[in-house]
C-alpha positions as YAML, in Angstrom:
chain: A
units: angstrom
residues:
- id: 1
  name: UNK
  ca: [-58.35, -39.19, -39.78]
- id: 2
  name: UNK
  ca: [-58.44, -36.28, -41.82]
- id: 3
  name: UNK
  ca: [-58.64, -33.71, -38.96]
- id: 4
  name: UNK
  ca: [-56.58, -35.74, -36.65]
- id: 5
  name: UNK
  ca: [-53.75, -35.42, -39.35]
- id: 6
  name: UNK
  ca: [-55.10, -31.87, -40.12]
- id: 7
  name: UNK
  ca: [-53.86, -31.42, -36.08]
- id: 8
  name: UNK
  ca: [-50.84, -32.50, -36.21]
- id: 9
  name: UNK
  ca: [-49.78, -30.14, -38.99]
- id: 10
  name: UNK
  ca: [-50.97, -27.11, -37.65]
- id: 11
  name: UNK
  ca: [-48.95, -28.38, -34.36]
- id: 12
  name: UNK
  ca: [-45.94, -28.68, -36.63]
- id: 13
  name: UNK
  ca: [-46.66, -25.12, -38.11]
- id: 14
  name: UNK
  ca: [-46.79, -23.87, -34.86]
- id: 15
  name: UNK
  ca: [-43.51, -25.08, -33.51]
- id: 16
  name: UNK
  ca: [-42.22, -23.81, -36.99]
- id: 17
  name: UNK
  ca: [-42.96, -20.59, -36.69]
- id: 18
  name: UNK
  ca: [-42.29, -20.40, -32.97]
- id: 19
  name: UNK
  ca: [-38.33, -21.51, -33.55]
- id: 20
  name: UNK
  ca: [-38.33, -18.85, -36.92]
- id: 21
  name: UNK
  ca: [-39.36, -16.28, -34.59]
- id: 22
  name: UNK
  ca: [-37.14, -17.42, -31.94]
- id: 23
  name: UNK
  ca: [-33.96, -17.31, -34.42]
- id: 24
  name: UNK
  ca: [-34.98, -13.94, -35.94]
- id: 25
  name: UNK
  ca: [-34.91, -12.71, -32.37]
- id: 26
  name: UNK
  ca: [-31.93, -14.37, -31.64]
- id: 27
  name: UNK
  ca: [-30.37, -12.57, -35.04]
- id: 28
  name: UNK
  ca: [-31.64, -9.20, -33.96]
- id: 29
  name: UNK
  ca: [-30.37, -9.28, -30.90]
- id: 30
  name: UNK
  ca: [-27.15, -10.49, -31.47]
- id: 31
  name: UNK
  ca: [-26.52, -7.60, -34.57]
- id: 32
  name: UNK
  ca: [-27.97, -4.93, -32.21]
- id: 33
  name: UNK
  ca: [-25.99, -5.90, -29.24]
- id: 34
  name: UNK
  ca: [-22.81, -3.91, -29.83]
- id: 35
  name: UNK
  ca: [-25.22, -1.09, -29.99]
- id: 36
  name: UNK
  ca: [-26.82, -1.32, -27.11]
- id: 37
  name: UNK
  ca: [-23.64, -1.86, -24.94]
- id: 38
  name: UNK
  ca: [-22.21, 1.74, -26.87]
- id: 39
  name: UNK
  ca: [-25.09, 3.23, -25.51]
- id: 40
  name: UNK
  ca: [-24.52, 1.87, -21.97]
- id: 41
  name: UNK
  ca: [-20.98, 3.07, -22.38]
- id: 42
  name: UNK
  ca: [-22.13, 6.34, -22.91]
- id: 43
  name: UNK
  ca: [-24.85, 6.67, -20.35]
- id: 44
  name: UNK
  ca: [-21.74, 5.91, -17.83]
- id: 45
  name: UNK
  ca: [-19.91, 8.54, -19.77]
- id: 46
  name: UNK
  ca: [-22.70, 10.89, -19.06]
- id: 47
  name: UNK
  ca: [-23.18, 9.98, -15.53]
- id: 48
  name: UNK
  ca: [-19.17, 10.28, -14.84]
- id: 49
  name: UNK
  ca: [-19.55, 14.07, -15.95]
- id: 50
  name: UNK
  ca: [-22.37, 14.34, -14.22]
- id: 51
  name: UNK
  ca: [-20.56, 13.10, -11.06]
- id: 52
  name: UNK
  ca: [-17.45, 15.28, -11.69]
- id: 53
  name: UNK
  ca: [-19.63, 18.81, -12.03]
- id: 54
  name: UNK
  ca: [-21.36, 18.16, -8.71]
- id: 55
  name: UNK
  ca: [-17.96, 17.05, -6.97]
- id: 56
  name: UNK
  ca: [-16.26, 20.19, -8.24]
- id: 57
  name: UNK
  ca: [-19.21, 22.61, -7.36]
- id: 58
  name: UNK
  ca: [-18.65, 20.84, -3.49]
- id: 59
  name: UNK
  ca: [-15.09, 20.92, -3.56]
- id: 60
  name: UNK
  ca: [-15.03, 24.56, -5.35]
- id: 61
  name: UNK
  ca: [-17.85, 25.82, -2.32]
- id: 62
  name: UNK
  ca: [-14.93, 26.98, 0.12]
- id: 63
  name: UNK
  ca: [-13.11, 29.51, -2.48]
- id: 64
  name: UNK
  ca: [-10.61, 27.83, -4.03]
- id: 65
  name: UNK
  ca: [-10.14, 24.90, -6.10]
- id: 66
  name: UNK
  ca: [-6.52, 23.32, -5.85]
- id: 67
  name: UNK
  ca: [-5.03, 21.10, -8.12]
- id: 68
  name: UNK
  ca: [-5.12, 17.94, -6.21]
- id: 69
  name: UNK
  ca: [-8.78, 17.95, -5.88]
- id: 70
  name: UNK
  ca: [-8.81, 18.57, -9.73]
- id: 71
  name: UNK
  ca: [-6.62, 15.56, -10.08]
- id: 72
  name: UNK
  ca: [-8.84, 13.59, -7.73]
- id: 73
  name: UNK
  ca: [-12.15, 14.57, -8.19]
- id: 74
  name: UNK
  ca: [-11.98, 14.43, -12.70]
- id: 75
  name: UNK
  ca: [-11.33, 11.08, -14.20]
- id: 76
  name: UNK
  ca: [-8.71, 10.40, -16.71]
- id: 77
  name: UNK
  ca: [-9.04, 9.63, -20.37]
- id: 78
  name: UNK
  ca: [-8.38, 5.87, -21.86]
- id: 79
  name: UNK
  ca: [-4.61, 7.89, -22.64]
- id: 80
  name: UNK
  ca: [-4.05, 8.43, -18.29]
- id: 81
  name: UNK
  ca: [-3.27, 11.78, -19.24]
- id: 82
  name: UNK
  ca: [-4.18, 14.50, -16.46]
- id: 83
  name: UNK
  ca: [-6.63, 17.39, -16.95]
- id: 84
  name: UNK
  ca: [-5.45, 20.34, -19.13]
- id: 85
  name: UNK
  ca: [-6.20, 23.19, -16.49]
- id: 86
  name: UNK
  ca: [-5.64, 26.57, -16.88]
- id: 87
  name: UNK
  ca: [-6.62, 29.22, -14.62]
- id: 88
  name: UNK
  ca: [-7.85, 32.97, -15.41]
- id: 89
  name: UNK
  ca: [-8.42, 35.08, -11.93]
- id: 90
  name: UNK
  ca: [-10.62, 33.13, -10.09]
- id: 91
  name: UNK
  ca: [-12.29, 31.10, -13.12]
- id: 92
  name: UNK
  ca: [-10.67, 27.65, -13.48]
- id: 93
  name: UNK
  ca: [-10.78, 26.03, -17.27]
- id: 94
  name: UNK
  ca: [-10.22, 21.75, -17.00]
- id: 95
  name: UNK
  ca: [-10.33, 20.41, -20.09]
- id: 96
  name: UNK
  ca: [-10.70, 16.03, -19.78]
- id: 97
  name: UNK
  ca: [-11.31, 13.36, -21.57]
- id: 98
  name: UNK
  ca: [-13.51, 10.96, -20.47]
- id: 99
  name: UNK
  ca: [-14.03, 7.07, -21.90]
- id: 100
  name: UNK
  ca: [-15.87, 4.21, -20.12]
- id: 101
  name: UNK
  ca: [-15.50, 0.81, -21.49]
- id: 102
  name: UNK
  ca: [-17.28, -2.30, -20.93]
- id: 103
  name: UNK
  ca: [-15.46, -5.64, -21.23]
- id: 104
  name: UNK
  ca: [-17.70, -9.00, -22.07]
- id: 105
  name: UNK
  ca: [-18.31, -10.59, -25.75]
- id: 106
  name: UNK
  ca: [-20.87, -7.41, -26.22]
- id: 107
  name: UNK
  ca: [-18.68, -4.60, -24.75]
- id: 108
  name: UNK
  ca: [-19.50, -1.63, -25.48]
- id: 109
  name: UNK
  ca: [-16.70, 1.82, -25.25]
- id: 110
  name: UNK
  ca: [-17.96, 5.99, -25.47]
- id: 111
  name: UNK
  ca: [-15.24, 8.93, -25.35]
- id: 112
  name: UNK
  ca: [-16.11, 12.11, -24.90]
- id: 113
  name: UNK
  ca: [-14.10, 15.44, -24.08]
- id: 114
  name: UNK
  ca: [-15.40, 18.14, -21.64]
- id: 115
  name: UNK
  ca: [-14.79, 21.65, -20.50]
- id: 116
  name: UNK
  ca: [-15.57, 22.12, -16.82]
- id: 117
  name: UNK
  ca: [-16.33, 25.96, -15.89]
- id: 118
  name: UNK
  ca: [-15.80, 26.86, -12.18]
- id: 119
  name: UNK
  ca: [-15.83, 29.96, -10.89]
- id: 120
  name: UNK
  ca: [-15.16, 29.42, -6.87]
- id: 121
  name: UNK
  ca: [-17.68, 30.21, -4.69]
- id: 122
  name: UNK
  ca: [-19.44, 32.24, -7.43]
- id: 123
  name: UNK
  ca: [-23.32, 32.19, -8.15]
- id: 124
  name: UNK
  ca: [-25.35, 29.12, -9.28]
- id: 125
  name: UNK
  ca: [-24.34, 27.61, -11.08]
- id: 126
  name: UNK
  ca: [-20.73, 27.41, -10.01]
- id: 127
  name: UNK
  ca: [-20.00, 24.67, -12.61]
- id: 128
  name: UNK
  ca: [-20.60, 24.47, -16.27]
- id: 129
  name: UNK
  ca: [-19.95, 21.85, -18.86]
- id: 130
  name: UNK
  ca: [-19.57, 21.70, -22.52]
- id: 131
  name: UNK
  ca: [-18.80, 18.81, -24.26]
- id: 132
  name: UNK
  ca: [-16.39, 20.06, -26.91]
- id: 133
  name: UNK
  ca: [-15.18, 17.82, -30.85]
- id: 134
  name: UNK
  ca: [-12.81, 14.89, -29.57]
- id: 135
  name: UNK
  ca: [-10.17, 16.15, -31.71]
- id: 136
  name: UNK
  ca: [-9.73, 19.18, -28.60]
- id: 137
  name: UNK
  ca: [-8.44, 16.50, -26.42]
- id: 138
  name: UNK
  ca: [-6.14, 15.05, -28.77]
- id: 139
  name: UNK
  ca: [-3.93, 18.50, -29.36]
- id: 140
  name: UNK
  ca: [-0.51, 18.01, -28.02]
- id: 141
  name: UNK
  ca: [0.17, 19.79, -24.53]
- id: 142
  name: UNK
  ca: [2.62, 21.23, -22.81]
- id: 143
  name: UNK
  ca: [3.37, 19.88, -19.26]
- id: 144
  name: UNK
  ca: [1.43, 22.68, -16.69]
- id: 145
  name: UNK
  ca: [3.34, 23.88, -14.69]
- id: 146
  name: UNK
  ca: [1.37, 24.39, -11.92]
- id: 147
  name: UNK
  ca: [1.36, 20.22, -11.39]
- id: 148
  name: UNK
  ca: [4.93, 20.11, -10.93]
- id: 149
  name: UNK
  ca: [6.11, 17.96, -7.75]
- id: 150
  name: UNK
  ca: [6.31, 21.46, -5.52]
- id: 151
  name: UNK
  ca: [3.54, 22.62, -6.83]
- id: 152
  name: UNK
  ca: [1.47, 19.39, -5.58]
- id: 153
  name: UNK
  ca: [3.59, 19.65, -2.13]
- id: 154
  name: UNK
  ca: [1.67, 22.96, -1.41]
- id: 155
  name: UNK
  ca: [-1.67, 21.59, -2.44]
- id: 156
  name: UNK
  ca: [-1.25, 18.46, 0.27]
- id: 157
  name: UNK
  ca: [-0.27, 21.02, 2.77]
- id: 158
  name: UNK
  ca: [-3.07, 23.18, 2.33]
- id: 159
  name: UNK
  ca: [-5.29, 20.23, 1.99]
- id: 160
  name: UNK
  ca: [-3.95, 18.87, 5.46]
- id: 161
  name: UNK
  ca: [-3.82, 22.11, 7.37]
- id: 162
  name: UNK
  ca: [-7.68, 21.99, 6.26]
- id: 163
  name: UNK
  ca: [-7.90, 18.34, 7.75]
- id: 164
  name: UNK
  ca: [-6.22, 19.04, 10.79]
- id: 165
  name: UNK
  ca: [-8.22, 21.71, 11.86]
- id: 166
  name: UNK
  ca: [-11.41, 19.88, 11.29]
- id: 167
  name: UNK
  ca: [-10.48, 16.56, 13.25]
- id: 168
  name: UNK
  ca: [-7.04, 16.82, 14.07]
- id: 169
  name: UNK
  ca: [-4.42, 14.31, 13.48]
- id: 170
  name: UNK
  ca: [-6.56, 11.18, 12.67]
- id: 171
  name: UNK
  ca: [-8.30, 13.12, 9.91]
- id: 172
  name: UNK
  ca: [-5.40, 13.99, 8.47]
- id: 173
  name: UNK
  ca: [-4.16, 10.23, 8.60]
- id: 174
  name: UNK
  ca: [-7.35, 9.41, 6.65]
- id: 175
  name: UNK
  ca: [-7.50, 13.01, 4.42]
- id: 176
  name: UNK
  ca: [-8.89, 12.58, 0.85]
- id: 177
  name: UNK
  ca: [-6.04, 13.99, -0.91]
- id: 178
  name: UNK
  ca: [-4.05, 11.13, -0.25]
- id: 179
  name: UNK
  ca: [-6.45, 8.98, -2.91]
- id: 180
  name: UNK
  ca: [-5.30, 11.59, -5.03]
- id: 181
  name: UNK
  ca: [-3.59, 10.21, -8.55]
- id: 182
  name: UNK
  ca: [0.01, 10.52, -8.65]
- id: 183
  name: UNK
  ca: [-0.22, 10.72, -4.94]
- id: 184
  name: UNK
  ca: [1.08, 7.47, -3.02]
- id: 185
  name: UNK
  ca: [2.25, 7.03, 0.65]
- id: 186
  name: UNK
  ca: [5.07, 4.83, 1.06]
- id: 187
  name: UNK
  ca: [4.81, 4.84, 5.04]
- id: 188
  name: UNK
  ca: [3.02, 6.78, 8.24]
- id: 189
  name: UNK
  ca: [4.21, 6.92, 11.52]
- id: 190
  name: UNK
  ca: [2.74, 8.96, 14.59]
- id: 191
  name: UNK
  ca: [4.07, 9.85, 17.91]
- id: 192
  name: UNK
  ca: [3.78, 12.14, 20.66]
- id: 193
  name: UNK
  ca: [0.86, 14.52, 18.61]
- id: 194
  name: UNK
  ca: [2.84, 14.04, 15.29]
- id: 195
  name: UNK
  ca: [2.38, 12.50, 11.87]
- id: 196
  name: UNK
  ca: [4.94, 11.73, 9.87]
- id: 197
  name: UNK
  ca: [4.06, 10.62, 6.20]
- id: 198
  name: UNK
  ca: [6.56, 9.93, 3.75]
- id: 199
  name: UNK
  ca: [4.94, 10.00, -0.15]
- id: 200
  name: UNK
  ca: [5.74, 9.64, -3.43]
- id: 201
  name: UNK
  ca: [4.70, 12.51, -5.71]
- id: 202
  name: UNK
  ca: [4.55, 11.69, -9.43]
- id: 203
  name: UNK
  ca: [7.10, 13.92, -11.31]
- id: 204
  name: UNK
  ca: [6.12, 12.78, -14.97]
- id: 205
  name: UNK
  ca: [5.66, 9.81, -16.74]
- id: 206
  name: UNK
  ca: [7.71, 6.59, -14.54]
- id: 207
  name: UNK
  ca: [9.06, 9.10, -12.70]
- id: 208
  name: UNK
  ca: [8.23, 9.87, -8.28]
- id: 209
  name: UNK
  ca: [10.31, 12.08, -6.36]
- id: 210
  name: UNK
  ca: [9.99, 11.82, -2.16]
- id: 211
  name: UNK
  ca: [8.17, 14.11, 0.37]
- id: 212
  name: UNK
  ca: [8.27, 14.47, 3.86]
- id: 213
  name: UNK
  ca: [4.98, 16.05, 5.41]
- id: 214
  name: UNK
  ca: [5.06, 16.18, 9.16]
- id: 215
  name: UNK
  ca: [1.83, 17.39, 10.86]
- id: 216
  name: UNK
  ca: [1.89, 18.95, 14.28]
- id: 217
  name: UNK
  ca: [-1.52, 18.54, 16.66]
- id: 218
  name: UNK
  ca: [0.07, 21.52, 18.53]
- id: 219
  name: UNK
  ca: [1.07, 24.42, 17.34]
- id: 220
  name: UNK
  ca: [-1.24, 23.10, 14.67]
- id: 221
  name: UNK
  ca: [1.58, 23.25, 11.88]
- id: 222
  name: UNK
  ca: [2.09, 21.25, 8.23]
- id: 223
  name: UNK
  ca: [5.35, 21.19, 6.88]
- id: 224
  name: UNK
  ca: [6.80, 19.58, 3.51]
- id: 225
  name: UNK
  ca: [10.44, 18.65, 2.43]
- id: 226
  name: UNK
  ca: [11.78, 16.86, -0.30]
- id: 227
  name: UNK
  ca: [14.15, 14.08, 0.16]
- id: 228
  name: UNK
  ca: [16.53, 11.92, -1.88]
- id: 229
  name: UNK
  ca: [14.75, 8.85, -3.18]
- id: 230
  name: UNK
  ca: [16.49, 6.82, 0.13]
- id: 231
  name: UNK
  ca: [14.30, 9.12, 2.51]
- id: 232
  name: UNK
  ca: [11.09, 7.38, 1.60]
- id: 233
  name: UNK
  ca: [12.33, 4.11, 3.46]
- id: 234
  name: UNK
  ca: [13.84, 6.20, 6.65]
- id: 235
  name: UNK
  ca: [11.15, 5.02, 8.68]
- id: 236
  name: UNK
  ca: [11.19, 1.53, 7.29]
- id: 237
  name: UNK
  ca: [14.69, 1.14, 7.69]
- id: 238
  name: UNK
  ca: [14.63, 2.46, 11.48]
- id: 239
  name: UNK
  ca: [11.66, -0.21, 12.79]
- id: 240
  name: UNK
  ca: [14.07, -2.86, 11.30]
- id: 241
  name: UNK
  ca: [16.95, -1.59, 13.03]
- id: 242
  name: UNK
  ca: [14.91, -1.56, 16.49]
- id: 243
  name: UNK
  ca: [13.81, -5.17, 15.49]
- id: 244
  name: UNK
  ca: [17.25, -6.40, 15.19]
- id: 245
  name: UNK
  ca: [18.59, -4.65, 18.43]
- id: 246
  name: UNK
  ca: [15.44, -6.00, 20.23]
- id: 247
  name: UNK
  ca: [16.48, -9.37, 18.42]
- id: 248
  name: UNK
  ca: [19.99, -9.01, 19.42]
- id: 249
  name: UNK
  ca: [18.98, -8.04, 23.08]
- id: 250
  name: UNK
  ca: [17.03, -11.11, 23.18]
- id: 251
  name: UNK
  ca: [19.51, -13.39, 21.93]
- id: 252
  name: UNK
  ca: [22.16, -12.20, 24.76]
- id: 253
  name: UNK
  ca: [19.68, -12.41, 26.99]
- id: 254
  name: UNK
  ca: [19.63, -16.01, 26.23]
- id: 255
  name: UNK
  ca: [23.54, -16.52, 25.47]
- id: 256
  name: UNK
  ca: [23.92, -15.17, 28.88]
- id: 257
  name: UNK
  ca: [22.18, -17.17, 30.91]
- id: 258
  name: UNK
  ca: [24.01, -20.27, 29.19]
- id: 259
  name: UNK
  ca: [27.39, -18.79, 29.65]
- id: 260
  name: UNK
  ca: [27.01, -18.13, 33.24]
- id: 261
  name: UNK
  ca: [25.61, -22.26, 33.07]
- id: 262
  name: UNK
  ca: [28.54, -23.39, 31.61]
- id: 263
  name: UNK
  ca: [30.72, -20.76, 33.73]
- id: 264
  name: UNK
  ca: [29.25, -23.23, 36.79]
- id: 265
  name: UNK
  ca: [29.62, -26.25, 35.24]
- id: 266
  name: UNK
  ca: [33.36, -25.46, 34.56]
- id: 267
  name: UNK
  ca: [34.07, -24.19, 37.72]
- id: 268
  name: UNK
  ca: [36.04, -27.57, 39.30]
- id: 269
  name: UNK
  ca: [37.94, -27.66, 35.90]
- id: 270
  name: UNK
  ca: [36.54, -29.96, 34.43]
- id: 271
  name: UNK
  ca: [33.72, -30.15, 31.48]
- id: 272
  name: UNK
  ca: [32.22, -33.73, 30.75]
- id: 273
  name: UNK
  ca: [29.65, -34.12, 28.64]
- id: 274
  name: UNK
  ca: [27.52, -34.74, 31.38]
- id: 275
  name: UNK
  ca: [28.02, -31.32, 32.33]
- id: 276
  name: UNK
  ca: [27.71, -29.97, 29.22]
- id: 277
  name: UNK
  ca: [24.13, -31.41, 28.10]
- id: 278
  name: UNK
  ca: [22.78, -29.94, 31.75]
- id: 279
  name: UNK
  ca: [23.84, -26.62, 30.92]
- id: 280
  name: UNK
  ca: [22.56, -26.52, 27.48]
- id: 281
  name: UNK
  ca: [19.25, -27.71, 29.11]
- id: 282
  name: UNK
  ca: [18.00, -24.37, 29.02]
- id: 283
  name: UNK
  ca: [14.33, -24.31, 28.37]
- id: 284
  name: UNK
  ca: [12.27, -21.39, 27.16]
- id: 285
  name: UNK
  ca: [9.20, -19.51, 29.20]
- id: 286
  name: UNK
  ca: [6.08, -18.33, 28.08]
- id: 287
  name: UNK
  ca: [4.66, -14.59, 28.61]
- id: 288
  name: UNK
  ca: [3.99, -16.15, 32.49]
- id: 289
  name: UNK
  ca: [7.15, -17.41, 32.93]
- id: 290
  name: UNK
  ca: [5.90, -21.04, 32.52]
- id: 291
  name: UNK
  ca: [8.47, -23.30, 31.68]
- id: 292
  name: UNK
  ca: [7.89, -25.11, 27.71]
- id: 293
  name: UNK
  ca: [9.70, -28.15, 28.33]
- id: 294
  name: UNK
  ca: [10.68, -29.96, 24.45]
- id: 295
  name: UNK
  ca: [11.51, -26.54, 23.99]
- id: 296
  name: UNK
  ca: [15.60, -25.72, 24.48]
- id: 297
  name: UNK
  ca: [16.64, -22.22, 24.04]
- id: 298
  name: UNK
  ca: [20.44, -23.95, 22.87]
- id: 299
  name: UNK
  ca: [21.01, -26.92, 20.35]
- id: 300
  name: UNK
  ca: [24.61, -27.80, 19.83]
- id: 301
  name: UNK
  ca: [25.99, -28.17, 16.47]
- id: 302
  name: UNK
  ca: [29.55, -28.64, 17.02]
- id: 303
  name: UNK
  ca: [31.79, -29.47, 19.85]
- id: 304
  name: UNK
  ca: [35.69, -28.99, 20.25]
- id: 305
  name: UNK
  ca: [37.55, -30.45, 22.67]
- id: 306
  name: UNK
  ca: [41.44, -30.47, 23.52]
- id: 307
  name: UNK
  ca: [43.45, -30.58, 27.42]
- id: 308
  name: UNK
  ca: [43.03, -27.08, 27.74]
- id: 309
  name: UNK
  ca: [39.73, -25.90, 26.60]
- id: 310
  name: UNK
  ca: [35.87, -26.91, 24.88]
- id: 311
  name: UNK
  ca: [34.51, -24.83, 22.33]
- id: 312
  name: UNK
  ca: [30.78, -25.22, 21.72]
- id: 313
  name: UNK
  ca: [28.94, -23.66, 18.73]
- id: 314
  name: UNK
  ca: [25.22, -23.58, 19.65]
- id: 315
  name: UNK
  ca: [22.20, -22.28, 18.03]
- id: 316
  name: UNK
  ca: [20.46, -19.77, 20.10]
- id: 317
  name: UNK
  ca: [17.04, -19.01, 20.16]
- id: 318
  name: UNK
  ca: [15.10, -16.47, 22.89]
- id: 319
  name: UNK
  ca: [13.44, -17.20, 26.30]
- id: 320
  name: UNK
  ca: [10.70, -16.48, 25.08]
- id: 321
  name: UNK
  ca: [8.71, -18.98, 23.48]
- id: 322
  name: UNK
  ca: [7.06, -16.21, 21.55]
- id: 323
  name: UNK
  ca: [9.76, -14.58, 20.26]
- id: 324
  name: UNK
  ca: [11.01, -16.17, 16.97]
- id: 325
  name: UNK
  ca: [14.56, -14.50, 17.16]
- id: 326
  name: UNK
  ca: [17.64, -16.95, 16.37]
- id: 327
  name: UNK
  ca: [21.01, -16.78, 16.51]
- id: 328
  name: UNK
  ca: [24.70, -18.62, 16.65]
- id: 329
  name: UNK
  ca: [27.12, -17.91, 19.45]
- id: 330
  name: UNK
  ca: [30.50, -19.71, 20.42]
- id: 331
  name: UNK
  ca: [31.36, -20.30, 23.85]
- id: 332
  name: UNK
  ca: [35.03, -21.00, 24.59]
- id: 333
  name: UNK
  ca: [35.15, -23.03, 28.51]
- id: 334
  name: UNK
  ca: [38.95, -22.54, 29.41]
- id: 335
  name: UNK
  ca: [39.84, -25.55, 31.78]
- id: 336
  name: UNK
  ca: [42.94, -23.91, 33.45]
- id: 337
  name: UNK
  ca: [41.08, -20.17, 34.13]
- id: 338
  name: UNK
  ca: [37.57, -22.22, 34.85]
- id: 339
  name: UNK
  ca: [35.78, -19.18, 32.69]
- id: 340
  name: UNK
  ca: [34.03, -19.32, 29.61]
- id: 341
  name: UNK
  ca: [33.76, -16.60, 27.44]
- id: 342
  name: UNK
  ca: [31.21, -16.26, 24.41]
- id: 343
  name: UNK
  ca: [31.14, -14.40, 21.17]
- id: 344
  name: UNK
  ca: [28.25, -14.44, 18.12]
- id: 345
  name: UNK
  ca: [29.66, -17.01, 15.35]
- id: 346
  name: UNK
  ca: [29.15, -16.35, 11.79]
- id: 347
  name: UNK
  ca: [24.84, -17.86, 10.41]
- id: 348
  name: UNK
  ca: [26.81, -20.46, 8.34]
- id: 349
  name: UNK
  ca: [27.95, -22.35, 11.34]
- id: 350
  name: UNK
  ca: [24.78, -23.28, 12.75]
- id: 351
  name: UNK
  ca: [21.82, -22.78, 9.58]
- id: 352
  name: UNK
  ca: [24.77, -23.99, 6.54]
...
């Protein structure tokens, strides 16, 4: 009995000690977490500077070093403030902050601010880095000039002249600088071996103006312009106005055909509503011309009568069964001149 009972409470010491050791764990890692995530936050730290010295040794390999690919290629601080860059000759000074932060109960946050070194096209190493006292990248700046709206104009030019010589206009359709910060298109349209691409350049803080860039395949040309803020929907605005003429077009289409119904049916002087229904019958086609019957291009909604005349307001939809354009028309059957005439009727008769 003695060593049976002697078992059981080394079993219980056991499982004691086990679940101690298992909370003290628990406890250590738990106080030690917020440590551990800091020092994840600053390996990514360290690997984003890491990242941004190789891409500006690549981008910095033809010669020059433009301020868009600064912009791009250099991450922003927790503050979205651009790099400080300032340029001496050929050497170009950035000056960045650069924070990671990582959400979750344990998340962990590192800051640090860097000095990039590049000397274009210079000797190895093209790049250096110093990491410099956070307080640098807290000192109060003025706006640089050199990022002012033109300024950034001339860098997409140069930037697409480069793309359109090395794969011509569908390169520069797909060019990196337009992933550039403070860079955004509003719309692209190509035709006949051009590309039109109207963008939004940041001009300070809540604040875009509008740019035209219109590359040529031949001559091979880029061109900027600025335009009024209105400019950046011009090629919005003109697809909608084709729509609605190819809207309108197919709406007549379909009026027409049911006046020159109803201009038959009329023709003995005489409208009955007999008549009438038969020439509203119109049904619409598909892409082959196939007939969708349940499907009328005209559904009355009012109907006038008096000795002289009919008026009939009708809602108007296209021939097509594919085409979802809709309108109203009027069409006014004279009795006495056995002609009907139509005209478009204000959206509130037929959809009020």
């Amino acid at each position: 009995m003695g060593r049976r009972g002697g078992c059981v409470l080394n079993g219980c010491l056991t499982v004691l000690v086990t679940a101690l050791g298992l909370v003290l764990f628990g406890v250590w890692w738990v106080g030690t977490a917020p440590g551990r995530a800091d020092a994840r936050a600053r390996d990514e730290v360290e690997e984003a500077v890491d990242g941004s010295r190789d891409r500006l040794s690549r981008a910095a390999s033809d010669g020059s070093l433009l301020g868009t690919e600064i912009d791009r290629l250099v991450p922003n601080g927790y503050r979205k403030v651009g790099p400080e860059v300032e340029r001496h000759d050929r050497r170009v000074t950035i000056t960045t902050e650069i924070t990671y932060t990582e959400d979750g109960w344990f998340g962990g946050s590192a800051t640090g601010c860097y000095r990039f070194e590049v000397v274009p096209a210079s000797s190895v190493p093209p790049v250096s880095v110093h990491e410099l006292p956070e307080a640098r990248c807290d000192l109060p700046r003025a706006q640089d000039p050199g990022r002012l709206p033109a300024a950034v104009a001339a860098d997409v030019v140069v930037e697409l002249r480069a793309a359109l010589a090395e794969g011509g206009l569908a390169a520069v359709q797909s060019a990196p600088v337009w992933a550039t910060r403070g860079i955004d298109i509003e719309d692209q349209e190509t035709e006949e071996g051009q590309l039109t691409d109207l963008v939004w350049l940041s001009a300070g803080l809540n604040e875009k103006v509008c740019y035209e860039f219109r590359t040529k395949e031949t001559p091979g040309t880029v061109t900027a312009e600025r335009l009024t803020p209105d400019g950046c929907y011009r090629i919005q605005r003109e697809e909608e106005a084709r729509a609605e003429a190819e809207e309108r077009a197919e709406l007549d289409a379909s009026s027409r055909q049911i006046e020159h119904r109803l201009d038959r049916a009329v023709a003995d002087g005489t409208l009955t509503d007999a008549e009438l229904k038969r020439a509203l019958a119109l049904q619409k086609t598909d892409e082959g011309n196939k007939l969708w019957f349940d499907a009328p291009v005209a559904v009355p909604v009012s109907v006038e009568r008096s000795p002289s005349e009919v008026i009939v307001v009708t809602k108007v939809e296209a021939l097509d069964i594919n085409r979802p354009a809709v309108g109203c028309y009027a069409f006014r059957a004279s009795l006495a001149r056995q002609s009907v005439t139509r005209r478009t009727a204000a959206g509130t008769d037929c959809f009020g």
